[in-house]
C-alpha positions in Angstrom: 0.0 0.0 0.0 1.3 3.7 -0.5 0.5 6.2 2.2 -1.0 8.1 -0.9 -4.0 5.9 -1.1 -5.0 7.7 2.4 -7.1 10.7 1.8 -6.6 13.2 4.5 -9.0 15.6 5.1 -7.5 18.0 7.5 -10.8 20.1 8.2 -13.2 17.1 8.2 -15.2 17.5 11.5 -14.0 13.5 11.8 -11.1 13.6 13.2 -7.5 12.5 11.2 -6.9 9.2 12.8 -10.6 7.9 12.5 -10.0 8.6 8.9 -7.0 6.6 8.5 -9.4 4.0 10.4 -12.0 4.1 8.4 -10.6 4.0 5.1 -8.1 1.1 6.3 -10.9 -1.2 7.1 -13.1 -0.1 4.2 -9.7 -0.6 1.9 -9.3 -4.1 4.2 -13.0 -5.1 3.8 -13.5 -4.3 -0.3 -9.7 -6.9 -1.1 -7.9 -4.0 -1.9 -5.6 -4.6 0.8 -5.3 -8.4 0.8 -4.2 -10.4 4.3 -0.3 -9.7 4.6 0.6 -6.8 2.3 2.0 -4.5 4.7 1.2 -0.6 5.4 3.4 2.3 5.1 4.7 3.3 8.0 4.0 6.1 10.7 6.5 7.8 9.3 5.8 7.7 6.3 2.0 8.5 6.5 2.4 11.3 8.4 5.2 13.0 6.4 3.5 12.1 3.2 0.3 13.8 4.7 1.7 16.7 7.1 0.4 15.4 9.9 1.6 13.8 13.7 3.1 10.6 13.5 0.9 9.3 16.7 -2.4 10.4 15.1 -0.7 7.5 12.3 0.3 5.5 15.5 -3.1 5.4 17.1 -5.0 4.7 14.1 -3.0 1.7 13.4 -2.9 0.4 17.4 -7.0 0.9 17.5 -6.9 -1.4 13.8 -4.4 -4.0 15.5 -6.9 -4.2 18.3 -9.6 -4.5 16.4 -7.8 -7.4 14.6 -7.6 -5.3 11.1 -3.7 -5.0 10.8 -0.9 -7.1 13.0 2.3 -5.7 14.0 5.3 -7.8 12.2 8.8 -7.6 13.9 11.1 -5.7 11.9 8.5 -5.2 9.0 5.9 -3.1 10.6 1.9 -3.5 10.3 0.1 -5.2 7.9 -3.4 -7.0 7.1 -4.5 -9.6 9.4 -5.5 -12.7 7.7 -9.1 -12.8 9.7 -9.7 -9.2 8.0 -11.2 -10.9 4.9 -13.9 -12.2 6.6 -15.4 -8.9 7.3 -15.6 -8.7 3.6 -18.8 -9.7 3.2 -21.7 -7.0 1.4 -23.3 -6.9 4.9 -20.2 -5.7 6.4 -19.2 -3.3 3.7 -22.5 -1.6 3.6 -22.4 -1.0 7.7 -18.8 0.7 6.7 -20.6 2.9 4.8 -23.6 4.0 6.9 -21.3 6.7 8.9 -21.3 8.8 5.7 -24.6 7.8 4.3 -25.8 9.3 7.9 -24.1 12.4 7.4 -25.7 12.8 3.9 -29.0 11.8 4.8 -28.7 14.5 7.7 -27.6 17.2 5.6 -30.1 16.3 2.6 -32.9 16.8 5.2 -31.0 19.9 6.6 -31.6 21.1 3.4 -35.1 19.6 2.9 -33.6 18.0 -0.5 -35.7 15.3 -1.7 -34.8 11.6 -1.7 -35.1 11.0 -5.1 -33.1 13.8 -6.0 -30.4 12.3 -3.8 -29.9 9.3 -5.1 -30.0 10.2 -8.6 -27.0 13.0 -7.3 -25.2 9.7 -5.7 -25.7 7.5 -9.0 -24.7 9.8 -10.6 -21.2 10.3 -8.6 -20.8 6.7 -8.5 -20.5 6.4 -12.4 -18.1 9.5 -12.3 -15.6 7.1 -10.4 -16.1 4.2 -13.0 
């Protein structure tokens, strides 16, 4: 993996090292990271993205506890080989529903309608495709 894949979003109300979280399980979860291949380092990540090498530190320990990544001696952190069961469509979609929260909360915030939503999300899904 290269510490660009992380997207860093430094004035997100989420804060930096639930970020790194999130998007490591979700990477973790979808096969892009397979069990073994190994993560940049702290280091790395945080000089690649300007940021504090323990907000890097503490995302990784809370994804080793939560059996995501293990720590290998001399070789630093990489995907646990029980990660791919959380790959399942079930668990992907609950990764998701922390942003699809947010949206639904703004869309109502703005008293947007539903259908006018989803055609808006379709329509930035095929932008990625």
């Amino acid at each position: 993996m290269d510490a660009d894949l992380l997207s860093i979003q430094p004035t997100s109300a989420v804060p930096i090292y639930r970020q790194i979280v999130e998007q490591v399980q979700r990477l973790a979860s979808a096969g892009q990271l397979r069990p073994g291949d190994t993560l940049p380092s702290v280091r790395e990540v945080a000089a690649v993205h300007a940021i504090n090498p323990m907000t890097v530190s503490k995302a990784y320990s809370l994804l080793e506890g939560e059996g995501v990544l293990v720590r290998q001696r001399g070789k630093g952190m990489a995907v646990a080989e029980q990660s791919r069961a959380a790959g399942s469509l079930a668990a992907r979609l609950d990764l998701l529903d922390p942003a699809l929260r947010t949206v639904a909360d703004h869309a109502r915030q703005l008293e947007l309608p539903a259908e006018q939503v989803l055609a808006r999300l379709a329509a930035l899904l095929d932008e990625e495709t």
